[in-house]
C-alpha positions in Angstrom: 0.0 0.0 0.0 3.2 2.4 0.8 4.1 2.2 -3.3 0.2 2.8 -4.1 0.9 5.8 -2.0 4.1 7.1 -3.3 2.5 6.8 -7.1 -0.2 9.0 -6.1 2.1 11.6 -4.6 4.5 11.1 -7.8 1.1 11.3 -10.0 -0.1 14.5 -8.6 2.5 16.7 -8.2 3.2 17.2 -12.0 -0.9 17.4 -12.6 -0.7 20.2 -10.2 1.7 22.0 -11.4 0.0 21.7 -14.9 -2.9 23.4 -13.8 -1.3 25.9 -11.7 0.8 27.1 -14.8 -2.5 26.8 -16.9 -4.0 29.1 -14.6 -1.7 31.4 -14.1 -1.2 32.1 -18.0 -4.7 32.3 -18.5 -5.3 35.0 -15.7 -2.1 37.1 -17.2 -3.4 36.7 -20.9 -7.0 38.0 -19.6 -5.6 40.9 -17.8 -3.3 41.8 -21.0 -6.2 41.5 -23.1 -8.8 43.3 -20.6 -6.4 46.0 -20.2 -6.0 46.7 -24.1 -9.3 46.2 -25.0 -10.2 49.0 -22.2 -7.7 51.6 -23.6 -9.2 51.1 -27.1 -13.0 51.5 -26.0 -11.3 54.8 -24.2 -9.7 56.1 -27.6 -12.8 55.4 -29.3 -15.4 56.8 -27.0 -13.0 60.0 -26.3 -12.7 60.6 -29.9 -16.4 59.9 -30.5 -17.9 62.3 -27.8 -15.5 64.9 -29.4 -17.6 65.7 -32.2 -19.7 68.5 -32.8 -23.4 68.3 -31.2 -25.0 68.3 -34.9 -22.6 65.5 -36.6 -22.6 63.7 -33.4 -26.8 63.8 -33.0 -26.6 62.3 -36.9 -24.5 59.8 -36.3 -26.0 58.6 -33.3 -29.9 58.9 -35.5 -27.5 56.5 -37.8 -26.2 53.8 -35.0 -22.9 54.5 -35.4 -22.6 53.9 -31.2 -23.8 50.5 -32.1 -21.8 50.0 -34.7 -18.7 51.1 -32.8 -19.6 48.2 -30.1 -20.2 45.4 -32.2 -16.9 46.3 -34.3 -15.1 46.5 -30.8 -16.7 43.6 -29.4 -15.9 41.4 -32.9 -12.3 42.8 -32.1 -12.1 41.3 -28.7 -13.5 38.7 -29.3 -10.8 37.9 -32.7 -7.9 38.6 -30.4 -9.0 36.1 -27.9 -9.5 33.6 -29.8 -6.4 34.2 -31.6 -5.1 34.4 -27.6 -6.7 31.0 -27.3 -4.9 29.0 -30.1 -1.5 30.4 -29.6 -1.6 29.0 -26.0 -3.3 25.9 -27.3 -0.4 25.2 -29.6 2.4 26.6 -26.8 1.1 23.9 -24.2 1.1 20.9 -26.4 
């Protein structure tokens, strides 16, 4: 039963330390990608609200604040999939 042990012990360790990496690469992509996704919407929406009241009021009547947040949200979302498969390919 002491070898049944010692396998377990010898089995786990590397498991954990898979995970732990896994983890810890995953929460420092996130934050990479969280932090440059929010200075982008930042840019955008600063240079947006810096119009003039008429051209702004038109392009609002047109959904351009719509379009800008499914053209950012398409970005994000590219990015972290493209996130996704580089780590996919680095881990294997």
């Amino acid at each position: 039963m002491a070898n049944f042990g010692v396998f377990l012990v010898a089995l786990a360790g590397p498991i954990a330390r898979r995970v732990l990496l896994s983890l810890g690469l995953g929460v420092v992509s996130y934050a990479g990608l969280a932090l440059i996704a929010e200075q982008v919407k930042t840019a955008v929406v600063d240079n947006y609200g810096a119009l003039s009241g008429n051209v702004l009021d038109l392009l609002n009547l047109l959904g351009a604040g719509q379009a800008i947040g499914i053209v950012l949200g398409a970005i994000i979302a590219r990015a972290a999939f493209a996130a996704i498969a580089r780590i996919g390919v680095m881990s294997s």
